[in-house]
MIDOSE-1310 file (N, C-alpha, C; in nm, 2 decimals, decimal comma, always signed):
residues 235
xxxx	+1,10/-21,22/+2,50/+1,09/-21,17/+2,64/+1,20/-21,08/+2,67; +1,18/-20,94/+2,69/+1,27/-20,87/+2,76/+1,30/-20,86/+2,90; +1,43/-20,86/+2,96/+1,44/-20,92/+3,08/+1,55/-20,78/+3,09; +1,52/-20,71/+3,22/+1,61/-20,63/+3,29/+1,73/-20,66/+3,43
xxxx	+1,82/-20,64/+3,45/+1,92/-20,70/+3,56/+1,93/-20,56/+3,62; +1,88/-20,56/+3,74/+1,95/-20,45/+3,84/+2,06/-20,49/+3,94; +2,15/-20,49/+3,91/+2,28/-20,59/+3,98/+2,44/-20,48/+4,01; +2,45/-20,44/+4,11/+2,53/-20,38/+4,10/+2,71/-20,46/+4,12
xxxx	+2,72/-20,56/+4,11/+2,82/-20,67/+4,12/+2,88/-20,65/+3,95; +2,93/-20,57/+3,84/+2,90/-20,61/+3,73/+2,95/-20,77/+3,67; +3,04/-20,82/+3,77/+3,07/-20,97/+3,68/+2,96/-21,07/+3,72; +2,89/-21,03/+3,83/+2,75/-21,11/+3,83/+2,65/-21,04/+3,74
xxxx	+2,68/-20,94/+3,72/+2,58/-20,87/+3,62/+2,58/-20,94/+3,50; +2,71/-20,93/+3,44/+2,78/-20,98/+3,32/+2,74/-21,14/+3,31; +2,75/-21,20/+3,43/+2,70/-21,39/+3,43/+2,54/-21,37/+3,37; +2,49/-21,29/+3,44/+2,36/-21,33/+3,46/+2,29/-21,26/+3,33
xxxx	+2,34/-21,19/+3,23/+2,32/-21,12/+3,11/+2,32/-21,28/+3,00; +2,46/-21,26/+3,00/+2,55/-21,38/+2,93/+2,38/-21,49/+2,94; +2,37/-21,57/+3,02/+2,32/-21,69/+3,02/+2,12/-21,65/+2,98; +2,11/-21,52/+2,99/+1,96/-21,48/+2,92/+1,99/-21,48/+2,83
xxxx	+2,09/-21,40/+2,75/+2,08/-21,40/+2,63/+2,12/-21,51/+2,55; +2,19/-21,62/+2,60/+2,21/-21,73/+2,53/+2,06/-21,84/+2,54; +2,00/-21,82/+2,58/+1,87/-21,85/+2,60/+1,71/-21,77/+2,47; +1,79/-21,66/+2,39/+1,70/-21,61/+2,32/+1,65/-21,47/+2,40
xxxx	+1,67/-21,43/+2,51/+1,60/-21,33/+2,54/+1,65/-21,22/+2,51; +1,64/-21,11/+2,55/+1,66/-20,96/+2,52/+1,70/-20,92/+2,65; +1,85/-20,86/+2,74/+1,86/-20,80/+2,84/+1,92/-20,66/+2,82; +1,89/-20,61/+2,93/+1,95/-20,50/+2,95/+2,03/-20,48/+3,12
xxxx	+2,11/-20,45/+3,13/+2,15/-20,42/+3,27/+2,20/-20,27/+3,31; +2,17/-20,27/+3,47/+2,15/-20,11/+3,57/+2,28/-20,18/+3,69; +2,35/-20,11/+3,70/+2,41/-20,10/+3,88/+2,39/-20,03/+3,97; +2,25/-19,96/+3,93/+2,23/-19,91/+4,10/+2,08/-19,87/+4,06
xxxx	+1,98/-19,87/+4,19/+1,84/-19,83/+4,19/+1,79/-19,76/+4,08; +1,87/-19,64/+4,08/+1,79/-19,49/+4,00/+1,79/-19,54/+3,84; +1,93/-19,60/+3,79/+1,96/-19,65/+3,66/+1,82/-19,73/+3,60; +1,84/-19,86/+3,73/+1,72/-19,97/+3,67/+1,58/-19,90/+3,73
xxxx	+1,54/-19,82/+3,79/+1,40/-19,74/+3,75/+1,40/-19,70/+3,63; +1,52/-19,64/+3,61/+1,50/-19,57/+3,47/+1,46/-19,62/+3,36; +1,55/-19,73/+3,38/+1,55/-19,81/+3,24/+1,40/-19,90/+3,24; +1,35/-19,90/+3,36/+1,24/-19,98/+3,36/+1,13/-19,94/+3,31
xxxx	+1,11/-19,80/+3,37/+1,05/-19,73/+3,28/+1,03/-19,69/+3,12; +1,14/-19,68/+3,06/+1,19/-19,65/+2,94/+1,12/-19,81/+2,86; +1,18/-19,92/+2,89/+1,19/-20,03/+2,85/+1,05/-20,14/+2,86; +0,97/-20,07/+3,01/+0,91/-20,17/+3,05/+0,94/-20,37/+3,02
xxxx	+1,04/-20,38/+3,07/+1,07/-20,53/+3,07/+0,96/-20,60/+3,08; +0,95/-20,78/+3,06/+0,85/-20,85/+3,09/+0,94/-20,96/+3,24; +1,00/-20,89/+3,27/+1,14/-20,98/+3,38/+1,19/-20,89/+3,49; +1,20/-20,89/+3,57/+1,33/-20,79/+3,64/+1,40/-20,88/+3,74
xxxx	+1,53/-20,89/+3,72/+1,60/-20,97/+3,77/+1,68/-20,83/+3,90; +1,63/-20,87/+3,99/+1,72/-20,74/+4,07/+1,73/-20,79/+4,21; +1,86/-20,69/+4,27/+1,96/-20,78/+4,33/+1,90/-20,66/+4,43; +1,91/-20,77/+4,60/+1,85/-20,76/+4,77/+1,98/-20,60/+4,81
xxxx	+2,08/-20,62/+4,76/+2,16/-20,55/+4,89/+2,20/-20,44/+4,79; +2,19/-20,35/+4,70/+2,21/-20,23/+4,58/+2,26/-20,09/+4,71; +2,33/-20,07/+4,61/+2,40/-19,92/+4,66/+2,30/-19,80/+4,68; +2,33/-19,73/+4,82/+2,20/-19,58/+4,77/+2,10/-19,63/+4,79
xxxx	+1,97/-19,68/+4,67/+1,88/-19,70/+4,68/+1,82/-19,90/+4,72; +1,81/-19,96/+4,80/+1,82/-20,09/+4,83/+1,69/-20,14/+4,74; +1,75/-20,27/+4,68/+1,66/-20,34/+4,57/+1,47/-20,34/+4,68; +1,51/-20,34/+4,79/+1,33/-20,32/+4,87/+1,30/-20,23/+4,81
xxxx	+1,34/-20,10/+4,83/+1,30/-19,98/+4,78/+1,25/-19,98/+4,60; +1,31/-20,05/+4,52/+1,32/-20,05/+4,39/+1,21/-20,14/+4,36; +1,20/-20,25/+4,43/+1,10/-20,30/+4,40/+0,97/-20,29/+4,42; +0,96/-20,21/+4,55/+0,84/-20,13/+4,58/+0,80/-20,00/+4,49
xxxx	+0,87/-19,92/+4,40/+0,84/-19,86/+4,30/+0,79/-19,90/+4,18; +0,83/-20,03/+4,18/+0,83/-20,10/+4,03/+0,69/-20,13/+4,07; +0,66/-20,20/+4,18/+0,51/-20,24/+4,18/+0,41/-20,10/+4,22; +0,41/-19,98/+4,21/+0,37/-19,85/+4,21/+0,34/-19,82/+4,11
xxxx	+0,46/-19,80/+4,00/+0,46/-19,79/+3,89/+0,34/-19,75/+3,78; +0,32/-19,68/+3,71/+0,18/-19,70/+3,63/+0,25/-19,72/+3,49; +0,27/-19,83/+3,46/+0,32/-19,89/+3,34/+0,23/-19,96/+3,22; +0,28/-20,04/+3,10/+0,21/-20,10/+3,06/+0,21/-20,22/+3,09
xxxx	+0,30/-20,29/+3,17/+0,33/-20,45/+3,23/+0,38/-20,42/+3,36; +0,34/-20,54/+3,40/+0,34/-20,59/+3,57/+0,42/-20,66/+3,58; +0,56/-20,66/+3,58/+0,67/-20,71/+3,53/+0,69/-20,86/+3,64; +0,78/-20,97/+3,63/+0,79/-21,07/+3,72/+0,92/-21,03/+3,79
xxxx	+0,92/-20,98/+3,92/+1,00/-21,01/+3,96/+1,09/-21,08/+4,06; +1,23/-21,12/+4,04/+1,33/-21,27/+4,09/+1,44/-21,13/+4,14; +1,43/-21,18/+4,30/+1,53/-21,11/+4,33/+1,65/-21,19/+4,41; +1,77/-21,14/+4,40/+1,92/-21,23/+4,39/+1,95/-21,17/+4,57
xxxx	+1,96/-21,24/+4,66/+2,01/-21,17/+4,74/+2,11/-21,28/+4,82; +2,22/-21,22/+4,88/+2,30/-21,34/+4,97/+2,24/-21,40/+5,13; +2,15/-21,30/+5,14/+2,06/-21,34/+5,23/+1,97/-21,42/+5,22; +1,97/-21,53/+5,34/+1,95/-21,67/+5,34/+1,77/-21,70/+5,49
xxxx	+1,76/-21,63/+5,52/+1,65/-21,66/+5,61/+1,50/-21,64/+5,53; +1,43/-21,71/+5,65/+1,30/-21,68/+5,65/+1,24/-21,55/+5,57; +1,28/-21,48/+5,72/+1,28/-21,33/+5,76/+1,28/-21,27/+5,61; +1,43/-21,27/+5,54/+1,48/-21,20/+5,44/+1,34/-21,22/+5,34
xxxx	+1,31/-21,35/+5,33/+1,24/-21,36/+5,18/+1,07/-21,31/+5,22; +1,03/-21,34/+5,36/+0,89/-21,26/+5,36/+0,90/-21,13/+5,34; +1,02/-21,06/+5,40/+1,02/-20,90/+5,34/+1,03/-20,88/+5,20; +1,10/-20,96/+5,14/+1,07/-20,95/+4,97/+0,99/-20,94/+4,92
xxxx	+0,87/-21,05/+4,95/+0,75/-21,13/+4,91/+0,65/-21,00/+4,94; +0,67/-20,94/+5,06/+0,62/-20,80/+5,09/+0,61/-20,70/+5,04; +0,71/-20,70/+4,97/+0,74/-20,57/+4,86/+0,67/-20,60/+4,69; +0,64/-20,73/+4,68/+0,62/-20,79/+4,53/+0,71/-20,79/+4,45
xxxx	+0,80/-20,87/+4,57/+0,86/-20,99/+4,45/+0,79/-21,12/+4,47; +0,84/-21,15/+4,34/+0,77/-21,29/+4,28/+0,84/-21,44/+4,30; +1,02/-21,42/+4,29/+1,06/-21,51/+4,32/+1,17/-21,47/+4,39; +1,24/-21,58/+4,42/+1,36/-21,52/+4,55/+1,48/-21,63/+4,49
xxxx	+1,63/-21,58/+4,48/+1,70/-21,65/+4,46/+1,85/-21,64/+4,55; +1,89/-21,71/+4,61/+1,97/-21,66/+4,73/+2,13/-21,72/+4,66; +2,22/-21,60/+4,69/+2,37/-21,60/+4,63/+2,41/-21,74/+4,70; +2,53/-21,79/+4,67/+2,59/-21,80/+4,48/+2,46/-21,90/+4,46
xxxx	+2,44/-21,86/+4,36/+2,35/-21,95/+4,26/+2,42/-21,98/+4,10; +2,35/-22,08/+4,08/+2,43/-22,15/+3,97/+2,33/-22,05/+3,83; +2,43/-22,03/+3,71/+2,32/-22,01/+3,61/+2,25/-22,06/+3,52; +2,25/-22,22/+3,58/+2,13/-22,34/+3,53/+1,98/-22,35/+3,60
xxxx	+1,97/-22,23/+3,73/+1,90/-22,27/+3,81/+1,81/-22,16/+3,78; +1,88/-22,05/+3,71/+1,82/-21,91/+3,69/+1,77/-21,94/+3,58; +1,83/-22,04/+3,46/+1,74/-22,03/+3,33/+1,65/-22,11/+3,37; +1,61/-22,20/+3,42/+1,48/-22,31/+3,45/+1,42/-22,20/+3,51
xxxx	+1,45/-22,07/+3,60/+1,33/-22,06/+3,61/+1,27/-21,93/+3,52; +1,37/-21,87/+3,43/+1,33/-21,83/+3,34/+1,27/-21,90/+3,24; +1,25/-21,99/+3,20/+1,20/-22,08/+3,15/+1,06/-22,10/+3,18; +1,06/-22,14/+3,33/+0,93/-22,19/+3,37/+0,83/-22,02/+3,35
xxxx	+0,88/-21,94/+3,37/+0,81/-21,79/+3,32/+0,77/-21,78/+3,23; +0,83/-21,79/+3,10/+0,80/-21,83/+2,94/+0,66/-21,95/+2,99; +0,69/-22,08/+3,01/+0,60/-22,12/+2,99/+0,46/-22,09/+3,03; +0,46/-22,02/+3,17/+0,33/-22,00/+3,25/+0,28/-21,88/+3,18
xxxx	+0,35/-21,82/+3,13/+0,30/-21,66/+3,02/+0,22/-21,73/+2,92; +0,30/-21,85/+2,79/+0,23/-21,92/+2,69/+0,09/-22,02/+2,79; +0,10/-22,02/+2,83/+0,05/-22,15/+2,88/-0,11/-22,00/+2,90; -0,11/-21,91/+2,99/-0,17/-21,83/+3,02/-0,23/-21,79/+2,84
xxxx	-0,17/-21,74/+2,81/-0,21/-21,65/+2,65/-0,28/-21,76/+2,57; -0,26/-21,90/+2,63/-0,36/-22,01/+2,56/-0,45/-22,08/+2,60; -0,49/-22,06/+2,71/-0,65/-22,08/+2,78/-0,74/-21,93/+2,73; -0,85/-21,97/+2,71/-0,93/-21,87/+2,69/-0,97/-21,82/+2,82
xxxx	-0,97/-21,68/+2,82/-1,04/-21,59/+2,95/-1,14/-21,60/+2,93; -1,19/-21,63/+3,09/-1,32/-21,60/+3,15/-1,35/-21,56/+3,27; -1,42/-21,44/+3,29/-1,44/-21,38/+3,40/-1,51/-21,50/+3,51; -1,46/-21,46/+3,63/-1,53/-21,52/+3,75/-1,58/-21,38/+3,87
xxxx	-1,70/-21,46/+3,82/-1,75/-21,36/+3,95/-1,82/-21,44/+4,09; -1,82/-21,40/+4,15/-1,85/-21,46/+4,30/-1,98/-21,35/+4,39; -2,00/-21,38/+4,49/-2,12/-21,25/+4,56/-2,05/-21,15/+4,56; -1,90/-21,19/+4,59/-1,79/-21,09/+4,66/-1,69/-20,99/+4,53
xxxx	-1,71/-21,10/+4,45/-1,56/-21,06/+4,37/-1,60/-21,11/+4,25; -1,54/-21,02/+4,16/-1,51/-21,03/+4,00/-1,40/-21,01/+3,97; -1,31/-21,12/+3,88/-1,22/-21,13/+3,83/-1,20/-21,14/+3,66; -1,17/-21,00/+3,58/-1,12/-21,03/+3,47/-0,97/-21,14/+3,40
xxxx	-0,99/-21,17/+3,36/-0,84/-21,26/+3,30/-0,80/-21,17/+3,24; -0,89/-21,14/+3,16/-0,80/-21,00/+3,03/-0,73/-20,87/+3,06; -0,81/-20,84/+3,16/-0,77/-20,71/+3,20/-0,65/-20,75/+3,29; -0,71/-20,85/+3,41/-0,63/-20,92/+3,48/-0,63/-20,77/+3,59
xxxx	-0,80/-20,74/+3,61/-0,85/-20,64/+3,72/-0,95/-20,74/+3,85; -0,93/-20,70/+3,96/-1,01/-20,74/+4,06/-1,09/-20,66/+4,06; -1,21/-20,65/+4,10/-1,31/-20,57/+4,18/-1,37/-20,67/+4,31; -1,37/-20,58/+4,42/-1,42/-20,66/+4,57/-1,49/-20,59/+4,63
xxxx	-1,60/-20,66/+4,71/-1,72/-20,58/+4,75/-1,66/-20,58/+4,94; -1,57/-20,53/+4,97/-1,54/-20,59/+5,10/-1,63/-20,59/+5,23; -1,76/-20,51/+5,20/-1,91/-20,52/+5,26/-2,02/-20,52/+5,21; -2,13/-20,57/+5,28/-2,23/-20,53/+5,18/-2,33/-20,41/+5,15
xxxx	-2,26/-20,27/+5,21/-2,31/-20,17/+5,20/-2,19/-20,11/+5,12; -2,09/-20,16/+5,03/-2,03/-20,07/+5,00/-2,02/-20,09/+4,86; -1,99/-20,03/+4,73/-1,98/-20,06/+4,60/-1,87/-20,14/+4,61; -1,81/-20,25/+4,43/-1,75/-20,30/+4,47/-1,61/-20,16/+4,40
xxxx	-1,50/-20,22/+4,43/-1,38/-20,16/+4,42/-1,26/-20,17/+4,34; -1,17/-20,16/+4,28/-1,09/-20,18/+4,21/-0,99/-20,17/+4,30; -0,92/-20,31/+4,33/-0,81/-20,41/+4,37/-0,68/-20,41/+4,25; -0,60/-20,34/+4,33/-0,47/-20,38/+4,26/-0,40/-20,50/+4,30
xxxx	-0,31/-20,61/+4,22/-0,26/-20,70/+4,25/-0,14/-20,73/+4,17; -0,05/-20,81/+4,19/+0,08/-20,82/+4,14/+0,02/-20,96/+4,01; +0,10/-20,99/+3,88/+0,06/-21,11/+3,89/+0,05/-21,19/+3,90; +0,12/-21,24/+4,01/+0,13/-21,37/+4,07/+0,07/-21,39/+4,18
xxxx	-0,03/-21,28/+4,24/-0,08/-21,22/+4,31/-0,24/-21,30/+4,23; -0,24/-21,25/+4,13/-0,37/-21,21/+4,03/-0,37/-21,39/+4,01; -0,32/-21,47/+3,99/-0,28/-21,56/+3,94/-0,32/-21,68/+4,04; -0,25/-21,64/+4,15/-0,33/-21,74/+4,22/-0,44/-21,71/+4,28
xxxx	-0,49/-21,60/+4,25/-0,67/-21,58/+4,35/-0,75/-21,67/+4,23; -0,68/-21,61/+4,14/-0,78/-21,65/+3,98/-0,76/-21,83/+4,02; -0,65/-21,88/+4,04/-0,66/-22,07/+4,04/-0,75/-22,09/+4,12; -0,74/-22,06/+4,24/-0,80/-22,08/+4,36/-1,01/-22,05/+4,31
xxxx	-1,02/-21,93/+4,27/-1,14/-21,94/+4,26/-1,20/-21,95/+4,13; -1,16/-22,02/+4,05/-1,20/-22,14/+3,95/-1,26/-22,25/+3,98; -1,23/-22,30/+4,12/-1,25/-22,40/+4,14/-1,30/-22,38/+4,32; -1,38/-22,33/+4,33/-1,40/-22,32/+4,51/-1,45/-22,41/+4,60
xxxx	-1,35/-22,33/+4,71/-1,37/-22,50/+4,86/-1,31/-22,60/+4,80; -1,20/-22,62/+4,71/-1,08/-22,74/+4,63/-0,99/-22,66/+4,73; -0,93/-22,76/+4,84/-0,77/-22,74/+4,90/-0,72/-22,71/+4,82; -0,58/-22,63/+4,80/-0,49/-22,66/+4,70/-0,34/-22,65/+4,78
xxxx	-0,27/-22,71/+4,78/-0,13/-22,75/+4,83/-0,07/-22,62/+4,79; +0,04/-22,60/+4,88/+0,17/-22,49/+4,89/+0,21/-22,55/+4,72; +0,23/-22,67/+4,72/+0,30/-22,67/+4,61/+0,24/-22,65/+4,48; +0,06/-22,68/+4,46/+0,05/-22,69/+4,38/-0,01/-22,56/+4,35
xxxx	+0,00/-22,44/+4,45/-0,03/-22,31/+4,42/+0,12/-22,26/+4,36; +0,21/-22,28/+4,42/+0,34/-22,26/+4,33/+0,39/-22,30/+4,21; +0,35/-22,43/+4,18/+0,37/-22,51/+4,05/+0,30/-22,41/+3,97; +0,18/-22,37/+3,96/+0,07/-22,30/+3,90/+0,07/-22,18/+3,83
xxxx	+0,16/-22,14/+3,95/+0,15/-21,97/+3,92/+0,34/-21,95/+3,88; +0,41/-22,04/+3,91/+0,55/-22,03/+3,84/+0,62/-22,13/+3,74; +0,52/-22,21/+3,72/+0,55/-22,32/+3,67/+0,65/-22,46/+3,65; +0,69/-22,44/+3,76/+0,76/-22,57/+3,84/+0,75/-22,53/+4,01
xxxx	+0,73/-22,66/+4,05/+0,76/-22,63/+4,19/+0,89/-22,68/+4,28; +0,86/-22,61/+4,39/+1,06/-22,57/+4,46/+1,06/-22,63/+4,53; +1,14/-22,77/+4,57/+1,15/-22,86/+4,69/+1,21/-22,79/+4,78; +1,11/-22,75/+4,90/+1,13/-22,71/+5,02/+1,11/-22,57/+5,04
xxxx	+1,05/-22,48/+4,96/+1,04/-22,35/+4,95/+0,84/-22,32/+4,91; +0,77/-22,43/+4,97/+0,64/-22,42/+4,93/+0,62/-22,33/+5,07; +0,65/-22,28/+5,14/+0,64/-22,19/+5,23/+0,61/-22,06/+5,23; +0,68/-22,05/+5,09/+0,67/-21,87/+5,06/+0,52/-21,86/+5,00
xxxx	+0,47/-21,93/+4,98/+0,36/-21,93/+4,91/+0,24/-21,84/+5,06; +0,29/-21,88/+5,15/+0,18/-21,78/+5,30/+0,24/-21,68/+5,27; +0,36/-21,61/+5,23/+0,33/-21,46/+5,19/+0,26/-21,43/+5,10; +0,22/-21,53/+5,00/+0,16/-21,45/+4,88/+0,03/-21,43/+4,96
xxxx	-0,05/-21,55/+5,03/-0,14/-21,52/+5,08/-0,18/-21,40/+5,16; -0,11/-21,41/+5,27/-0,08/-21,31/+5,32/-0,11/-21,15/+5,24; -0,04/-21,14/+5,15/-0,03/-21,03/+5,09/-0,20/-21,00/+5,00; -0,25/-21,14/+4,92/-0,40/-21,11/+4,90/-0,49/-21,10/+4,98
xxxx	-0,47/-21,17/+5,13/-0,59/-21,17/+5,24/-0,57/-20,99/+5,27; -0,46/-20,95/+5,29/-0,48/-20,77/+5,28/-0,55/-20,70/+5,21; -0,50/-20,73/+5,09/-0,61/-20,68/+4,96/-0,71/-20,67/+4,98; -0,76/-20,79/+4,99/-0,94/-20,82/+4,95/-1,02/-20,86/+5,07
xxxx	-0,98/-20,86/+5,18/-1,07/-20,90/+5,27/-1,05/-20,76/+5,36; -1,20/-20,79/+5,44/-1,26/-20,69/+5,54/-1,08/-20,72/+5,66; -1,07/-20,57/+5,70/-0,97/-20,54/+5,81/-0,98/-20,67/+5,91; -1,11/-20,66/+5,93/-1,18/-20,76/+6,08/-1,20/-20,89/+6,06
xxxx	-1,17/-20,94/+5,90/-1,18/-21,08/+5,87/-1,11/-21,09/+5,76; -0,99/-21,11/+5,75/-0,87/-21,14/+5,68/-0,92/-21,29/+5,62; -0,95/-21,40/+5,67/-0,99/-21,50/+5,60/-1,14/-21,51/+5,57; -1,19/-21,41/+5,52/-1,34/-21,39/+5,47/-1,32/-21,50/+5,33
xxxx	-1,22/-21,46/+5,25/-1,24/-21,53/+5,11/-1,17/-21,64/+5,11; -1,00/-21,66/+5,15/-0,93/-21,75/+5,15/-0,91/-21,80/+5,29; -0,98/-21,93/+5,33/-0,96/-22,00/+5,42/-0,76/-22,14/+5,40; -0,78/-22,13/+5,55/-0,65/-22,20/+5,60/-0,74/-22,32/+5,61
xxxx	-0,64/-22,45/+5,57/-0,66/-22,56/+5,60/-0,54/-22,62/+5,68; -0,49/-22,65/+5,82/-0,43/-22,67/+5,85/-0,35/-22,82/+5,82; -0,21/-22,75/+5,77/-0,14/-22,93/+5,73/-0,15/-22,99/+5,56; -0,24/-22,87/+5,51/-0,31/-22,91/+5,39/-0,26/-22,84/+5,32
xxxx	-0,32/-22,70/+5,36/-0,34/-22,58/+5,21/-0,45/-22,49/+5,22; -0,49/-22,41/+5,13/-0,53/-22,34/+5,15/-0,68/-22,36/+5,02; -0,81/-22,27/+5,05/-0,91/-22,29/+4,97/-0,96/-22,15/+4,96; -1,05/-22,10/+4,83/-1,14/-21,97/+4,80/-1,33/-21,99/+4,83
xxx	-1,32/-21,95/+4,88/-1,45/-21,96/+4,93/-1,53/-21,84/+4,92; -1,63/-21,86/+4,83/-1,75/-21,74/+4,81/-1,85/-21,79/+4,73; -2,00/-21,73/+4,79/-2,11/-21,82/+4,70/-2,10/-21,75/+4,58
């Protein structure tokens, strides 16, 4: 697994290199926006570890390119920021990032969840795909393409998604009208789950009820269960 650091701190750069590559991975590191576009390009990573507060170009901005991007991978991205609220991590979650890690962090905490990445990738590459299609929606695994019909006078469409985006529509409608917990949509799609952080998981939603549902009915496909969780609903 190639794993990129956009960190412009370099002795946190230098930590956070050190402990991937003692782990077997392959890194490369950027100290500022323009560098790790570059290199991300060049490289296409399967990781981007990139840091909230960057010089010049701010890791929002960077990470909003990376998910633009027309690449061959849809890279995972964990971004490092010293910022500690709510607030901070739905703006992230906004831009597609994937995970959130807030300064000082230990670099035991960063390999488990490099780790749990590895596993949900293997774990992924060894289920066999199968398309799901719905009235509304068709979901490739392989391609890992949506198509949504978001009316019924319209063809259906080609939906972009992140994938952890793609990941949980796909859990969710495997199995439809099954609640599924904050946590156990997190566990799923990152491969461990985070005591006390099953919250971020209403941005992911958030971010797919945009996608795929009509402007006028945001919960057309993914219904709220309040206190519970959340379900995919489509005949």
């Amino acid at each position: 697994m190639n794993i990129l650091v956009i960190e412009d701190e370099h002795n946190v750069a230098s930590m956070v290199c050190s402990c991937i590559e003692s782990e077997g991975y392959a890194c490369s590191t950027a100290h500022d926006g323009e560098t790790g576009l570059r290199l991300f390009r060049e490289w296409q990573p399967d990781v981007v570890i990139l840091d909230l507060g960057l010089p010049a170009m701010s890791g929002l901005d960077v990470c909003t390119q990376i998910r633009h991007a027309k690449g061959e991978k849809d890279p995972y991205i964990i971004m490092l920021t010293a910022r500690k609220t709510e607030l901070d991590r739905i703006i992230g979650f906004s831009t597609g990032a994937d995970d959130y890690i807030p300064k000082p962090f230990s670099p035991q905490e960063l390999v488990v969840r490099l780790r749990a990445v590895t596993r949900r990738s293997l774990r992924q590459q060894a289920l066999s795909a199968k398309t799901i299609q719905t009235s509304h929606l068709l979901l490739d695994p392989e391609q890992r393409e949506v198509l949504v019909q978001k009316n019924t006078t319209d063809e259906f469409v080609l939906v972009t998604l992140t994938t952890v985006e793609f990941d949980i529509l796909y859990k969710m409608a495997s199995r439809p009208k099954r609640v599924w917990t904050r946590t156990e949509l997190l566990d799923a799609v990152r491969g461990i789950a985070y005591v006390g952080d099953e919250r971020s998981i209403d941005a992911y939603i958030k971010r797919l009820r945009h996608k795929i549902s009509p402007a006028n009915e945001r919960d057309k496909f993914i219904k709220t269960h309040i206190n519970l969780g959340y379900s995919f609903e489509d005949s």
